[in-house]
FINUDREN-838418 format. One record per atom (N, C-alpha, C, CB): residue in one letter; y, x, z. Coordinates in steps of 0.2 Angstrom, whole numbers, plus 5000, padded with zeros to 4 digits. Glycine has a CB too. Example, Ala and Ser with C-alpha at 12.3 -4.5 7.8 and 13.67 -1.06 7.14 Angstrom:
2
A497250665039A497850625039A498450665039A497850575045S498950645035S499550685036S500050645039S499750705029
//
This chain:
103
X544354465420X544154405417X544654385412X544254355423X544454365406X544954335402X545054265400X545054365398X545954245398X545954185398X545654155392X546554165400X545654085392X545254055388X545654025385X544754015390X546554005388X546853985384X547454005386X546753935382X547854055378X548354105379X549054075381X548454145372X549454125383X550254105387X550554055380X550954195390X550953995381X551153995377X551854045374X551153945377X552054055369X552554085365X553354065369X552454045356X553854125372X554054125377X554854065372X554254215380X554854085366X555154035363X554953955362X555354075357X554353955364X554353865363X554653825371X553353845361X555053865374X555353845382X555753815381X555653885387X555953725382X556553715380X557053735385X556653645377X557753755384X558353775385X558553705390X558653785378X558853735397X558953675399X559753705401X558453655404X560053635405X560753645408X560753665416X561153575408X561053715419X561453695425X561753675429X561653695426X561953675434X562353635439X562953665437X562153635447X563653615433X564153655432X564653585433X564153705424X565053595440X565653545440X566253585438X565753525447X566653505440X567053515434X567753455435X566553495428X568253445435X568853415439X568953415444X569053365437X569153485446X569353505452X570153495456X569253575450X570253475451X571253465448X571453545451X571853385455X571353605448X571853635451X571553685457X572353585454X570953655461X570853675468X571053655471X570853715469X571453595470X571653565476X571053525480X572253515475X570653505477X570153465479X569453515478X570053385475X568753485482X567953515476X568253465472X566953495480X567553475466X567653465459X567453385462X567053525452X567653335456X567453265457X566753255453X568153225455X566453285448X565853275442X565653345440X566153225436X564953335439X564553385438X564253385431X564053375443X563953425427X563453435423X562853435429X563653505417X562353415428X561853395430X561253445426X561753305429X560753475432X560253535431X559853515429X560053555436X559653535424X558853515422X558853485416X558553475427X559453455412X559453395406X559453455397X560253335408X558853445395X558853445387X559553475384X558753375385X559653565383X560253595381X560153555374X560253695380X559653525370X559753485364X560053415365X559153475360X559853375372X560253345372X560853315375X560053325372X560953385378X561753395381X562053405373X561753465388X561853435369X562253435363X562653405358X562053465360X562153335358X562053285356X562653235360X561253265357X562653225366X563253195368X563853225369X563153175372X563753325369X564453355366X564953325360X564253425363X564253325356X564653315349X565053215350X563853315341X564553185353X564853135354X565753125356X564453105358X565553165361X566353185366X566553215359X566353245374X566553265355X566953305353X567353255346X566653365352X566753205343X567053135340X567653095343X566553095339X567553065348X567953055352X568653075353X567853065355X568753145355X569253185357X569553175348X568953275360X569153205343X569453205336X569853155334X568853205330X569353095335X569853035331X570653025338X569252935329X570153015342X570852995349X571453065346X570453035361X571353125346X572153165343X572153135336X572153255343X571953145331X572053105326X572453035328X571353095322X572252995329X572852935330X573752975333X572352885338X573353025337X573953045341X574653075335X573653115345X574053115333X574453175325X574853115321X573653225318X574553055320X574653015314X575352975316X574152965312X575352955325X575952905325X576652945330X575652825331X576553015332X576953065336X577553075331X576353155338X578053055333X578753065328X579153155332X579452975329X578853175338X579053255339X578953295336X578853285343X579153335332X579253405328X578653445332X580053435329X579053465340X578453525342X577853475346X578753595347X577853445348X577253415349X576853395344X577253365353X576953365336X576553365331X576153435328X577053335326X576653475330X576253545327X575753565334X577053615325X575753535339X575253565345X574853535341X575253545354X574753435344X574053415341X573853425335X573953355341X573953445329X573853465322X573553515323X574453485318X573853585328X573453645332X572653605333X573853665340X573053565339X572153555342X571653515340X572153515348X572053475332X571353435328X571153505324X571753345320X571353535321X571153595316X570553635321X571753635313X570753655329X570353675334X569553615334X570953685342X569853555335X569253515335X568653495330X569453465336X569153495325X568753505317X568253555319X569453545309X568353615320X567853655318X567553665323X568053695315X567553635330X567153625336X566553575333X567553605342X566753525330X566353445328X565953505322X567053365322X565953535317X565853565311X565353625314X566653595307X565453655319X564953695326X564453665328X565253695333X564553625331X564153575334X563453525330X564553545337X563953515326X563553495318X563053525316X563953505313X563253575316X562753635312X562053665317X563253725310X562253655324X561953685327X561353655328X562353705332X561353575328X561053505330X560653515321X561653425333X560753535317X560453505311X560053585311X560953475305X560253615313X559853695313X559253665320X560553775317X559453655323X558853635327X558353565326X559153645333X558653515322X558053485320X557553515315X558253425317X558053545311X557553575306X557053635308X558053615299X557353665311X556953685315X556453665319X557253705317X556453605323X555853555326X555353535321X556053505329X555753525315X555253475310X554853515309X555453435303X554053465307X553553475306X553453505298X553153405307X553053565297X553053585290X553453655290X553353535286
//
């Protein structure tokens, strides 16, 4: 017998999350908060980036008023690491709209 209408295309699946906790302190405890199963990898990426704005400007304030020698050179470290996590994430979300748009 054959079908009448074909499997769809294995790539039009969207991409979902896992169950992945997460502040554990250490192991001293279970974890206190979860990434939640089943939610939109596009929209989990979307409020990545959100957090990773966040984190950006929060060390930037840090980098700007820190009068420490070697603590200025860590967060400097970790804005230049965030820079290009934001610049990641960026690209990845505009690769995938374009990719959704029509045309």
């Amino acid at each position: 017998m054959k079908k009448i209408v074909p499997d769809p295309p294995a790539s039009s699946r969207k991409a979902l999350t896992v169950h992945t906790p997460f502040a554990a302190c250490d192991g001293h405890h279970p974890p206190l908060f979860a990434v939640c199963a089943g939610a939109s990898v596009d929209d989990a990426m979307a409020h990545l980036s959100v957090m990773l704005r966040s984190a950006y400007e929060t060390n930037f304030q840090a980098c700007e008023t820190t009068r420490d020698k070697h603590l200025s050179g860590m967060l400097w470290a970790t804005q230049h690491t965030l820079e290009a996590s934001l610049a990641l994430i960026e690209s990845m979300l505009r690769g995938l709209a374009e990719r959704q748009a029509p045309g």
